[in-house]
Backbone as a printed PyTorch tensor [residue, N CA C, xyz], in Angstrom:
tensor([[[ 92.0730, 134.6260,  53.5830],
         [ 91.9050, 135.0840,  54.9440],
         [ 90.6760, 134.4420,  55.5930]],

        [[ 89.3290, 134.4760,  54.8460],
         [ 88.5730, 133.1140,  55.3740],
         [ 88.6720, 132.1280,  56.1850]],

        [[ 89.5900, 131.6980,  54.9340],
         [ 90.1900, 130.3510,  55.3440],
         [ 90.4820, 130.2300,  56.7040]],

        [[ 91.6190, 131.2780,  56.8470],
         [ 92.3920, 131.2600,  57.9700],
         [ 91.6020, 130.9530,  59.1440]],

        [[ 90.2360, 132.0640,  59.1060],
         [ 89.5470, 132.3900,  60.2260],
         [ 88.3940, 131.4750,  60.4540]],

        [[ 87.9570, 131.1710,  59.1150],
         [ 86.9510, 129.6260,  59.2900],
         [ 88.2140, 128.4040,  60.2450]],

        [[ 89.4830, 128.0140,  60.2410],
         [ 90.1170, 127.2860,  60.5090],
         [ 90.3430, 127.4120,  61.5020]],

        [[ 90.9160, 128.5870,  62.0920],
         [ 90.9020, 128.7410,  63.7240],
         [ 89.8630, 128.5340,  64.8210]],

        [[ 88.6620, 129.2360,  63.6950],
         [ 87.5940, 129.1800,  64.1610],
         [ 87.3640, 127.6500,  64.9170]],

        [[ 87.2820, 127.0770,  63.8330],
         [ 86.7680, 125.3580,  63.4580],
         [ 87.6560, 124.6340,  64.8380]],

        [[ 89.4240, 124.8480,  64.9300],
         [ 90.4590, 124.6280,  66.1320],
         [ 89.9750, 124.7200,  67.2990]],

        [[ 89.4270, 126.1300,  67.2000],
         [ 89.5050, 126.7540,  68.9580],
         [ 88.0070, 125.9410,  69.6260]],

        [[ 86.9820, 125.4120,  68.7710],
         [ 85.5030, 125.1270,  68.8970],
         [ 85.9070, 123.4950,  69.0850]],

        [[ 87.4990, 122.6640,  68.2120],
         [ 87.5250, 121.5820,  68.5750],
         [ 88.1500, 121.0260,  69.7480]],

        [[ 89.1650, 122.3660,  70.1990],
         [ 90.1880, 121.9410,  71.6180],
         [ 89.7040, 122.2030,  72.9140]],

        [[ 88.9110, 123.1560,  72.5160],
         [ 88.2630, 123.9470,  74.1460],
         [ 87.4690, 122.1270,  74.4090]],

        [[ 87.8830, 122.7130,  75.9430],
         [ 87.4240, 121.6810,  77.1270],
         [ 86.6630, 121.8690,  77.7440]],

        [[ 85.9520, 121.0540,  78.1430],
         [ 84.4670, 121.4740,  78.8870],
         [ 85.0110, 120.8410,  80.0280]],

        [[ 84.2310, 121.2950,  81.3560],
         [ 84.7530, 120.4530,  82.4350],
         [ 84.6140, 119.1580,  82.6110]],

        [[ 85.3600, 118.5690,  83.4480],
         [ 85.3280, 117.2440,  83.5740],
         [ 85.6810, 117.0640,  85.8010]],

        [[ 85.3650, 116.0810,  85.6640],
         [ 85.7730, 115.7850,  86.9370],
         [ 86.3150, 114.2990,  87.0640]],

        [[ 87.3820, 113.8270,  87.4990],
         [ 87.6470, 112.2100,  87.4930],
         [ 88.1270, 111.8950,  88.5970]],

        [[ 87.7890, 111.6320,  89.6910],
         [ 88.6410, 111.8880,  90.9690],
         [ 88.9340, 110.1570,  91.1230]],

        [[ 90.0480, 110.0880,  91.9670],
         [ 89.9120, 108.7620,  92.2080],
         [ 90.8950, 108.6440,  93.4200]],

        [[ 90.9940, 107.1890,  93.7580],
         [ 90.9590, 107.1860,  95.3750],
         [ 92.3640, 106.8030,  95.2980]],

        [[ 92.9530, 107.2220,  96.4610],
         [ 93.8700, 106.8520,  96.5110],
         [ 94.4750, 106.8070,  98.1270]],

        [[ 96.1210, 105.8030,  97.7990],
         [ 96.4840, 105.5730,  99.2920],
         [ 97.6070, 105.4250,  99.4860]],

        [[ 98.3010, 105.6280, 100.7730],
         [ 99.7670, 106.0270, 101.2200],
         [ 99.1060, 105.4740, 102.6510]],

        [[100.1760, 104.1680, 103.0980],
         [100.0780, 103.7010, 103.8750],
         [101.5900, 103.5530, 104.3810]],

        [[101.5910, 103.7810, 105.7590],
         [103.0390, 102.8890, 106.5100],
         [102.7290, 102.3510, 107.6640]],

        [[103.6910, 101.2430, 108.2120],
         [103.2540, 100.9290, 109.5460],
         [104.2410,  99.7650, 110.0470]],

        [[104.0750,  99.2240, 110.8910],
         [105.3930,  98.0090, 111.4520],
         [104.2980,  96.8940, 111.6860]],

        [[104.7260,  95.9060, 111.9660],
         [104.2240,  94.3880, 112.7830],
         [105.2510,  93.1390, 112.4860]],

        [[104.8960,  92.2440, 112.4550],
         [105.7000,  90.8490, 112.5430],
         [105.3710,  90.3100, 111.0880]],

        [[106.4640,  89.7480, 111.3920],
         [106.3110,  88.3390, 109.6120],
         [106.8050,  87.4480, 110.3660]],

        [[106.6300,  86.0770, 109.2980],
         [107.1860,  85.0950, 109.5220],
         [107.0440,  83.9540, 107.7750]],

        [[108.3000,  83.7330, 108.2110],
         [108.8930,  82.9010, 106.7830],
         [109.2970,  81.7530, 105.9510]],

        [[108.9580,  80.4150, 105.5320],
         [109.0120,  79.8370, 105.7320],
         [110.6280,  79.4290, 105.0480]],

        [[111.4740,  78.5200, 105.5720],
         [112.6730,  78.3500, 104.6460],
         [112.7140,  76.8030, 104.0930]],

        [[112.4510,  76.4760, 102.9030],
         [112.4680,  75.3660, 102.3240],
         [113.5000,  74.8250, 102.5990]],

        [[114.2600,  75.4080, 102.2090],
         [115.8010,  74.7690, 101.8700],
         [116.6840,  74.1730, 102.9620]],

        [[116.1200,  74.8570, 104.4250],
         [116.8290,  74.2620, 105.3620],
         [115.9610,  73.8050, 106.5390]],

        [[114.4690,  73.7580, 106.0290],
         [113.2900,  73.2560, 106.6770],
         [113.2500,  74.0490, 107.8600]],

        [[113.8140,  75.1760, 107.9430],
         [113.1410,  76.2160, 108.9740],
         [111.8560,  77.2380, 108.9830]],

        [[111.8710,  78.0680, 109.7330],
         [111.2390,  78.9610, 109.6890],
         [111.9530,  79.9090, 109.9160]],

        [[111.8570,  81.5370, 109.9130],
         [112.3850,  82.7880, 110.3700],
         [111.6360,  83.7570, 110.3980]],

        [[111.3310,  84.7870, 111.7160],
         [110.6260,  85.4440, 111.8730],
         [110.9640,  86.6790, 112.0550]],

        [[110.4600,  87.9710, 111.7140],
         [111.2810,  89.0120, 112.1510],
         [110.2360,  90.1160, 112.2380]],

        [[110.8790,  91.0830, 112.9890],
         [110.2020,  92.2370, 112.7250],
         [109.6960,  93.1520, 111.2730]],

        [[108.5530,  93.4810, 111.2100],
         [108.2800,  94.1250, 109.8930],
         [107.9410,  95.6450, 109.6430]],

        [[108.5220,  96.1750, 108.5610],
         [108.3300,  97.6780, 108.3380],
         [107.3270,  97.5100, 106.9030]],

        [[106.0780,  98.2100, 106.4860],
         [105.4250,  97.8750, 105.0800],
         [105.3150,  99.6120, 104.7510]],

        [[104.8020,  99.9110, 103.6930],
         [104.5210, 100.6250, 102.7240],
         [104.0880, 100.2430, 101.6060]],

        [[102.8900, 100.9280, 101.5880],
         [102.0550, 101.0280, 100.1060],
         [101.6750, 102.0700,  99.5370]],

        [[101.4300, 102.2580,  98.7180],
         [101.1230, 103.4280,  97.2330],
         [ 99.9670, 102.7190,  96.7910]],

        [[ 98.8220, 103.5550,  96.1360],
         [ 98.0450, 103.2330,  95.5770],
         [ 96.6030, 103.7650,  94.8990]],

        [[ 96.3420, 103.3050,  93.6240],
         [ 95.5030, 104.5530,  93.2310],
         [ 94.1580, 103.4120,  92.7940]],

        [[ 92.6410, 103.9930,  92.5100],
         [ 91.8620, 103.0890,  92.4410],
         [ 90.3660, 103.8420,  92.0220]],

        [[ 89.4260, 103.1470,  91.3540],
         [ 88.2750, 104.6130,  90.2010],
         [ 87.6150, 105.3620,  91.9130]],

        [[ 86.5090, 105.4280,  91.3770],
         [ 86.0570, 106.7090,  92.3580],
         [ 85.3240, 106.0800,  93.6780]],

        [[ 85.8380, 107.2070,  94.5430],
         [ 85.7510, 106.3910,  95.8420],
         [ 84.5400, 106.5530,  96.4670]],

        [[ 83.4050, 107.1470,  95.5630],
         [ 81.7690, 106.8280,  95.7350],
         [ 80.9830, 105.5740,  95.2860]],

        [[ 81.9810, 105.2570,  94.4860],
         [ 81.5180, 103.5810,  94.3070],
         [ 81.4010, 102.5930,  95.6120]],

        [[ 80.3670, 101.7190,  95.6360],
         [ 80.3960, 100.5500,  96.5210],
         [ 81.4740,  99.7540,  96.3360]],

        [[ 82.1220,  99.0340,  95.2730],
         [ 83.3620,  98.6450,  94.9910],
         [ 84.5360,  99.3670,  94.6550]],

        [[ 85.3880,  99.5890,  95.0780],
         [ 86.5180, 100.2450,  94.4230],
         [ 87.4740,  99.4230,  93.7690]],

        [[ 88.3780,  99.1890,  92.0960],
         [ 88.9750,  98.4400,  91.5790],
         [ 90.6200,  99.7300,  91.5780]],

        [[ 91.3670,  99.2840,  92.0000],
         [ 92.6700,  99.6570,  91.9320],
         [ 93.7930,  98.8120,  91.8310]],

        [[ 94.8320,  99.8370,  91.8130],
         [ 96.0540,  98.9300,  92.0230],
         [ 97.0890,  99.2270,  93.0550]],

        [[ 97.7510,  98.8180,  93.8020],
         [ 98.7100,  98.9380,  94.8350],
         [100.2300,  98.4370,  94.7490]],

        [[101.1080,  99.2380,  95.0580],
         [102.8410,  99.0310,  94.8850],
         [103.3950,  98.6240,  96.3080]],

        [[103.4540,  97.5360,  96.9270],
         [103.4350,  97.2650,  98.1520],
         [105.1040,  96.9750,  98.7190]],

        [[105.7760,  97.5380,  99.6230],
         [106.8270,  97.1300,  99.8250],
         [107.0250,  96.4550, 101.5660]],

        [[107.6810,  95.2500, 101.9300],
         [107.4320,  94.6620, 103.3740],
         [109.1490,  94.7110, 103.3060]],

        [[109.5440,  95.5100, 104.6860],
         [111.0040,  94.5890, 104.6250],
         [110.7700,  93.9300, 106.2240]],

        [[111.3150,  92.5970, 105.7920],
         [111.5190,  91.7920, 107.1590],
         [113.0800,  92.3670, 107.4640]],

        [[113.0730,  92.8000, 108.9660],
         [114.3230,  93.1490, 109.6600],
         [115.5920,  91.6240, 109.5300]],

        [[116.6420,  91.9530, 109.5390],
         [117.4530,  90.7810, 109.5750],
         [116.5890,  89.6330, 108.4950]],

        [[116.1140,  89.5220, 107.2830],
         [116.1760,  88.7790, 106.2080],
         [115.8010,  89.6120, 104.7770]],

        [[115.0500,  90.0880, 104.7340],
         [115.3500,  91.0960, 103.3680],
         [113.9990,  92.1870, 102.9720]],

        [[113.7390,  92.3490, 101.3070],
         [112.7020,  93.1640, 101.5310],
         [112.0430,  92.9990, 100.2570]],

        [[110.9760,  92.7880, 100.4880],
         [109.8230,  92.1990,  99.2440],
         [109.0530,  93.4370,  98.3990]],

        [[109.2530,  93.2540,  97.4730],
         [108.6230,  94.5330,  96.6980],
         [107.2900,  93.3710,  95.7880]],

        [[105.9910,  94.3400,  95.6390],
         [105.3260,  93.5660,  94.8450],
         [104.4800,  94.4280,  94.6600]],

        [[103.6120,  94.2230,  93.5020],
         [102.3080,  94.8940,  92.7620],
         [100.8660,  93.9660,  93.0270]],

        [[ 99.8590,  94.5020,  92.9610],
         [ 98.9010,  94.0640,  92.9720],
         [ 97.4570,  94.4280,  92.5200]],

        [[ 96.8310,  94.2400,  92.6100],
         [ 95.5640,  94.4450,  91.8610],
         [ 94.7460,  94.4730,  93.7650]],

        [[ 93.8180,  95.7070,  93.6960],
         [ 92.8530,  95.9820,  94.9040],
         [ 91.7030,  95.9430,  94.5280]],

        [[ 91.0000,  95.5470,  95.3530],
         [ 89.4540,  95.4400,  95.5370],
         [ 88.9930,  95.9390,  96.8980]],

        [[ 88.2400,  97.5270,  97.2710],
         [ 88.3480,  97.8550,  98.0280],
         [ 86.6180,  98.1590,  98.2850]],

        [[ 86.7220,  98.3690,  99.9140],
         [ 85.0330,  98.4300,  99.9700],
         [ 84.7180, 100.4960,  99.6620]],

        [[ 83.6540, 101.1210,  99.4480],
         [ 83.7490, 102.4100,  99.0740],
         [ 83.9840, 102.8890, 100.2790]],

        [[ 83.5660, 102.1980, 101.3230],
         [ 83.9620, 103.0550, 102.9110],
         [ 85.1770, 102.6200, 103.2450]],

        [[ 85.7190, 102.1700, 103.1160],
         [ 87.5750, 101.9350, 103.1030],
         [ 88.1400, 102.8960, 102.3230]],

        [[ 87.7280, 103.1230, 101.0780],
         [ 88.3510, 103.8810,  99.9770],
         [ 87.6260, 105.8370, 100.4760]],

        [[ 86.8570, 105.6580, 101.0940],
         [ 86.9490, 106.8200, 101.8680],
         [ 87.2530, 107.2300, 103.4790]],

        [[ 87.6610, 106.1020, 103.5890],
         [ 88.5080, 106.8390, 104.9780],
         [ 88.0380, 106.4900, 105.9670]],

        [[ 86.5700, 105.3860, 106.0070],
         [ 86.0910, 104.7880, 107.4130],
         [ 86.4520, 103.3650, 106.9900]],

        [[ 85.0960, 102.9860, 108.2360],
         [ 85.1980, 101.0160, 108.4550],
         [ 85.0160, 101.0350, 106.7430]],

        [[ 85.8840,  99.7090, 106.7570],
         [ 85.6270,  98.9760, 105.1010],
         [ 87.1910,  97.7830, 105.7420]],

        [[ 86.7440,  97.4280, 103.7030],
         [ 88.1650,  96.0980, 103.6550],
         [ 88.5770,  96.2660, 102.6660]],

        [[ 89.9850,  95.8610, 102.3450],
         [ 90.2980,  95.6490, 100.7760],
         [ 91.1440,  94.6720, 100.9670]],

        [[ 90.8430,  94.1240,  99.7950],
         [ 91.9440,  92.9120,  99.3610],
         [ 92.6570,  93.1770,  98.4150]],

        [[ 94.2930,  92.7230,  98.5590],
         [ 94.9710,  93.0080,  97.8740],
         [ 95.5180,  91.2790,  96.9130]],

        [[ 95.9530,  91.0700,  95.4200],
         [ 96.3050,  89.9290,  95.3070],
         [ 96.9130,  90.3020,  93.8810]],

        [[ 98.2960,  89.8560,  94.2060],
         [ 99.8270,  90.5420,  92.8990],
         [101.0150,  89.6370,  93.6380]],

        [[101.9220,  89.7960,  93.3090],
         [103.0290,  89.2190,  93.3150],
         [104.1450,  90.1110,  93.6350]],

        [[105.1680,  88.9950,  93.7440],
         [106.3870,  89.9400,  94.5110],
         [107.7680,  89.5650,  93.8300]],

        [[108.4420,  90.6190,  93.6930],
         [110.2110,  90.1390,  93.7750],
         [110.7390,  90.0720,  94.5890]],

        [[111.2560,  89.0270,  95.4230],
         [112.1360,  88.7260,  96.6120],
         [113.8320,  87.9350,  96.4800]],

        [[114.6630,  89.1460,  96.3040],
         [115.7550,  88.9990,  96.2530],
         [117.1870,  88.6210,  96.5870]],

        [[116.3460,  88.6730,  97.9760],
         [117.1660,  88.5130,  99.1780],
         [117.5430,  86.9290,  99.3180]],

        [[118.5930,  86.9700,  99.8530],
         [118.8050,  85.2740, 100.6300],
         [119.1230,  84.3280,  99.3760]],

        [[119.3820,  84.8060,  98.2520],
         [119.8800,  83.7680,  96.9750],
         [118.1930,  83.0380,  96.7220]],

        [[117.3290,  84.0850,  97.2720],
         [116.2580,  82.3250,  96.8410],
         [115.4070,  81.4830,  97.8120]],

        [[116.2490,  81.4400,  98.4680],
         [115.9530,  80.6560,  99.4150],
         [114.5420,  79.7240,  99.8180]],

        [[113.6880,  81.5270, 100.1910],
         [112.4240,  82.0150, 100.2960],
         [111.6870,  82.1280,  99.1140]],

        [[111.7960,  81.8280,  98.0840],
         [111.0770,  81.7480,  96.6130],
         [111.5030,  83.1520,  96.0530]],

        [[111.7790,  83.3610,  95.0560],
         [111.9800,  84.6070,  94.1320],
         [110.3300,  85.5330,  94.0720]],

        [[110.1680,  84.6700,  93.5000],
         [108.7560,  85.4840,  92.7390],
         [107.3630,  84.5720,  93.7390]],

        [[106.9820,  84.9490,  94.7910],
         [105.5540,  84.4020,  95.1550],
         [103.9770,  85.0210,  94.7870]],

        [[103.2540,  84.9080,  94.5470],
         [102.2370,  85.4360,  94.8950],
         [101.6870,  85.9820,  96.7450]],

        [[100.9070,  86.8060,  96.5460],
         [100.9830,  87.7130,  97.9130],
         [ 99.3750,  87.7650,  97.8520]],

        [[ 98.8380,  87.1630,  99.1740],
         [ 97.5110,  88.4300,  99.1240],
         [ 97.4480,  89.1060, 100.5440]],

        [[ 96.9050,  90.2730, 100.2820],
         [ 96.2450,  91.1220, 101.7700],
         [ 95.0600,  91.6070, 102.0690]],

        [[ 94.6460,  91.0810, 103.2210],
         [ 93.6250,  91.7670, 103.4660],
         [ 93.3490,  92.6330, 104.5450]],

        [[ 93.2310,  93.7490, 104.3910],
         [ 93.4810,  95.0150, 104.8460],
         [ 91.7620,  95.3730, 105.5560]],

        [[ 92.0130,  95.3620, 107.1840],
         [ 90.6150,  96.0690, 107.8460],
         [ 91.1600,  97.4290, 107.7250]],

        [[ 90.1460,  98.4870, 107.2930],
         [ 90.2410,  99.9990, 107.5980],
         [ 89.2980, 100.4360, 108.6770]],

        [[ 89.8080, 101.4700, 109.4380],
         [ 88.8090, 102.1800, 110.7750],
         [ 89.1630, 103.5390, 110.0590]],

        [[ 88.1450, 104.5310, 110.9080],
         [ 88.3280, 105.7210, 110.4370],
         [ 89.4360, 106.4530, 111.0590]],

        [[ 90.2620, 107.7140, 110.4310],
         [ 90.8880, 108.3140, 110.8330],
         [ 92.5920, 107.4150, 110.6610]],

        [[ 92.5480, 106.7470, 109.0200],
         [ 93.6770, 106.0380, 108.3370],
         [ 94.2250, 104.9820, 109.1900]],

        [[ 93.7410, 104.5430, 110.2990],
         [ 94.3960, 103.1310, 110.6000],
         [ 93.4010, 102.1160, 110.2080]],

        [[ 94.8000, 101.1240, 109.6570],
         [ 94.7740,  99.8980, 109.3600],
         [ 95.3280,  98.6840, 109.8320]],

        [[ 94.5190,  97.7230, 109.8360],
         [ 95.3480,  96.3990, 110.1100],
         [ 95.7480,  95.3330, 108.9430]],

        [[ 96.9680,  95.2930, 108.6890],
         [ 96.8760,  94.6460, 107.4500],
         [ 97.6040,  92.9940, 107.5150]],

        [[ 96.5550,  92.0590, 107.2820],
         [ 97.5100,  90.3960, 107.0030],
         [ 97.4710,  90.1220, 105.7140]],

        [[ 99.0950,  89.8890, 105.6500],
         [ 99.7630,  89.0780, 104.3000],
         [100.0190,  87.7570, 104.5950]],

        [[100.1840,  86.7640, 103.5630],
         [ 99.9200,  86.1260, 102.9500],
         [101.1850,  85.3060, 101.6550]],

        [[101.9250,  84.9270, 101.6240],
         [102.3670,  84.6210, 100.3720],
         [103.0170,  83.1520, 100.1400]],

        [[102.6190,  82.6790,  98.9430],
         [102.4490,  80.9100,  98.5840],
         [102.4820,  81.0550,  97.0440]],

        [[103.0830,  79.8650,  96.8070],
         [103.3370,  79.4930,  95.2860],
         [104.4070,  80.4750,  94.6940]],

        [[105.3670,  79.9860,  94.7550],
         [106.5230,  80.6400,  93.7480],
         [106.2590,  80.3610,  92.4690]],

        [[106.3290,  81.2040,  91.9010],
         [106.1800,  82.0540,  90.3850],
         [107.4860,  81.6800,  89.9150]],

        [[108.3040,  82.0630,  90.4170],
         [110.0180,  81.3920,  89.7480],
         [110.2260,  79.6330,  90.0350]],

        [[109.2180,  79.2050,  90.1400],
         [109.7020,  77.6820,  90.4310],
         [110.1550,  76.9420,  91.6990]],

        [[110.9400,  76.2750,  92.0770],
         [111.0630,  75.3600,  93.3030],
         [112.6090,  76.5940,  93.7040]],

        [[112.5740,  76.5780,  95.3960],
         [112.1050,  76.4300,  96.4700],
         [110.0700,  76.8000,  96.7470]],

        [[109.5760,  76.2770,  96.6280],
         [107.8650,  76.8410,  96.9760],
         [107.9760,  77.7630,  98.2800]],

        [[107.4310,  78.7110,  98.3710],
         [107.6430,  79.3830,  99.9110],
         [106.0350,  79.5400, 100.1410]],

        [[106.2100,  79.9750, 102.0110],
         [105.2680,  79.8220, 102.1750],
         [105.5320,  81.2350, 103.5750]],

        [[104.4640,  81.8960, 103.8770],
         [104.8580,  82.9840, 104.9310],
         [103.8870,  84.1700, 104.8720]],

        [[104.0120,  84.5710, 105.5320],
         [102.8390,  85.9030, 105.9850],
         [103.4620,  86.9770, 106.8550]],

        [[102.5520,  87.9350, 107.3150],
         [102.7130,  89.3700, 107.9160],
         [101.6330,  89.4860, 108.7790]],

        [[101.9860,  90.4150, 109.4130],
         [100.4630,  91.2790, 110.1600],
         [100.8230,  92.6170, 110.5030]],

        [[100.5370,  93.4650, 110.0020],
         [101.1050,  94.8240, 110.2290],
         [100.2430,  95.9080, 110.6250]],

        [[100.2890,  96.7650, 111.2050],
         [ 98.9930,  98.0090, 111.9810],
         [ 99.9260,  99.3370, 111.0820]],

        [[ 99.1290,  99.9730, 110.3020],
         [ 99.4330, 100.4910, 109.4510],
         [ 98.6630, 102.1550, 109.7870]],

        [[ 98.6520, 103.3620, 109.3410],
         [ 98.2540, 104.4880, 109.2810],
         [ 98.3880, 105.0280, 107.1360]],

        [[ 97.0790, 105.1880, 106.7010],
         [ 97.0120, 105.1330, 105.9420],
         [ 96.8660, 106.8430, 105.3720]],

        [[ 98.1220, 107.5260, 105.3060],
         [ 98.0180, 109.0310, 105.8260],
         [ 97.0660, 109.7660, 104.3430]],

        [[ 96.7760, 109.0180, 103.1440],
         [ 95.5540, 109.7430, 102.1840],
         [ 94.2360, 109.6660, 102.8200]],

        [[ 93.9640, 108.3610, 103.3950],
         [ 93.2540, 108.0950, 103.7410],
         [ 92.6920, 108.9150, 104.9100]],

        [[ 93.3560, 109.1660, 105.7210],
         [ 93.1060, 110.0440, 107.0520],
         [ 92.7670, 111.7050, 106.4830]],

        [[ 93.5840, 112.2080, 105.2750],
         [ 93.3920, 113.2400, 105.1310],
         [ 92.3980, 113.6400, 103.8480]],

        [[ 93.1130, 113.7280, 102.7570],
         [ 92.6060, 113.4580, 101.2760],
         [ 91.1260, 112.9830, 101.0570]],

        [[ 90.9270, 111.8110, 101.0630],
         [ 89.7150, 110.6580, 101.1440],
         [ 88.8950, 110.9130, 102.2250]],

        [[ 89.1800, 111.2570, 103.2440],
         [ 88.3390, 110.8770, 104.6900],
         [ 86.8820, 111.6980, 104.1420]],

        [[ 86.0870, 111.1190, 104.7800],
         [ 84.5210, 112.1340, 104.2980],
         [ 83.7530, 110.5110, 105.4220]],

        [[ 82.5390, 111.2640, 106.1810],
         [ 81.4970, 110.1450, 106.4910],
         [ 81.1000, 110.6920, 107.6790]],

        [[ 80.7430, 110.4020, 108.6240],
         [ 80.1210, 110.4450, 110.0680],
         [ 81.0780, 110.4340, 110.5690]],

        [[ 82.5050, 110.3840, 111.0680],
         [ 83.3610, 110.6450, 112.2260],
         [ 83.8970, 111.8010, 112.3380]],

        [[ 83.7720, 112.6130, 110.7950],
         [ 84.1560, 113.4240, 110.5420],
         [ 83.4250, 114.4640, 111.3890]],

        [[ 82.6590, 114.8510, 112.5080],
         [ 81.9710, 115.8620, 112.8860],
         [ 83.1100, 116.9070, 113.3490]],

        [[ 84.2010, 116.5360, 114.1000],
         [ 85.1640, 117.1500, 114.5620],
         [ 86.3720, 117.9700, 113.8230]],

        [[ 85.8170, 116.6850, 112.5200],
         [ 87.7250, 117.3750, 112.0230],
         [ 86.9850, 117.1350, 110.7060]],

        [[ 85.8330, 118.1330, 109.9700],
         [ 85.3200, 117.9830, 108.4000],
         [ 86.4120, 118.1420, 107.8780]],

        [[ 86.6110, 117.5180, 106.6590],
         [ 86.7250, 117.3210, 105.1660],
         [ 86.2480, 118.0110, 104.2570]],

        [[ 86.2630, 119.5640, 104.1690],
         [ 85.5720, 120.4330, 103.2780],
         [ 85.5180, 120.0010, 101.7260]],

        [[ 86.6470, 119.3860, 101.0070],
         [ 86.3280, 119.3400,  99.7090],
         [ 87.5150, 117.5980,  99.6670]],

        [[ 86.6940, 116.2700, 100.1250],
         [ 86.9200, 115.0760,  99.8070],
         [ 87.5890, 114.8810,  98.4230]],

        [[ 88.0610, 113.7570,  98.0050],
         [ 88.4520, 113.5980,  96.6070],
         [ 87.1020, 112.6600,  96.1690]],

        [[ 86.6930, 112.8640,  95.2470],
         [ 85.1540, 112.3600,  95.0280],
         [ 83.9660, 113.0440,  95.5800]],

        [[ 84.0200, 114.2950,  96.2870],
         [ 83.1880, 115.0670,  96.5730],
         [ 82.2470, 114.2730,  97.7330]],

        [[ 81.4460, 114.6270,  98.6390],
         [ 81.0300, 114.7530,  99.7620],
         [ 79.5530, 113.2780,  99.0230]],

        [[ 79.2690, 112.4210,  99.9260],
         [ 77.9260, 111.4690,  98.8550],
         [ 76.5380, 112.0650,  99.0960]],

        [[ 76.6330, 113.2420, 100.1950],
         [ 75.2750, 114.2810,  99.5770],
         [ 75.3710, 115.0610,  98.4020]],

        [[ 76.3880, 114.8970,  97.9590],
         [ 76.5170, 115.8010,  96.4330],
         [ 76.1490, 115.2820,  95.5310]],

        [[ 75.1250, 115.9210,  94.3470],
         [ 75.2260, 114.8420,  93.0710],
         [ 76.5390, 114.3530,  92.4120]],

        [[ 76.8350, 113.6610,  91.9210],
         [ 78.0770, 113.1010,  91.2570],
         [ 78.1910, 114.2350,  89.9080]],

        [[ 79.0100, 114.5080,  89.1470],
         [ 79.5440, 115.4040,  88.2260],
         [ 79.8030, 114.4150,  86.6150]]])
């Protein structure tokens, strides 16, 4: 019976959790603007209207740098719709909800059109943030990853970044509409 109770004992002293805190930043973006595309294959170009969305999570958004990652989706109206991942580098006032920048740079699957437009390109973005989740975001994409057709083409999209506006937001614009409990806590707070 000892045993038993030295053992539980020994369990309950190794599982109990002490607090922790790990917050980290994150983002939900949508918005429209223009693309334009380049077509190898028949030495055109094609331009269309654009719809984007992003997802994205990244360490704590009291850091001066923020390192994340982002799931980015662009569909060009009348030619198709690019899905891609990426790796972010964000400024800490972007990643909380005012002025900042982030750059985005990952790759894409582009399925559409047999090819045409390159399968697999690399993508980068660089994303201005203002406070209160709008964004302006220009893409970017060159060098096919799947080989020849090479493509070449970009975006520009005005985006509303709705974590960002709500979740994240914390800083000086906030006088009107506080942020009682930020994700990463308020930067007059000590850190945890």
């Amino acid at each position: 019976m000892k045993f038993v109770t030295s053992a539980m004992t020994a369990g309950a002293v190794l599982l109990a959790a002490g607090s922790a805190r790990a917050d980290i930043s994150s983002w939900l973006a949508i918005g429209g603007g223009y693309g334009i595309e380049r077509n190898p294959v028949h030495s055109s170009s094609d331009s269309a209207g654009a719809f984007s969305a992003s997802l994205g999570v990244g360490s704590s958004p009291r850091k001066a740098i923020v390192v994340g990652g982002v799931f980015r989706t662009v569909t060009y109206f009348e030619l198709g719709t690019d899905v891609g991942i990426a790796a972010r580098f964000a400024s800490g006032g972007f990643a909380r909800g005012q002025w900042g920048g982030a750059f985005d740079l990952g790759v894409l699957a582009r399925p559409w059109r047999d090819g045409q437009y390159g399968r697999y390109p690399l993508q980068g973005v660089f994303t201005i943030g203002a406070p209160w989740g709008l964004e302006l975001g220009l893409g970017v994409q060159a060098v096919n990853l799947g080989g020849n057709p090479q493509t070449l083409g970009g975006f520009s999209v005005l985006e509303i970044d709705l974590l960002r506006l709500t979740v994240m937001r914390q800083g000086k614009t906030d006088a009107s509409w506080w942020n009682a409990s930020p994700a990463g806590g308020h930067l007059d707070e000590p850190e945890r």
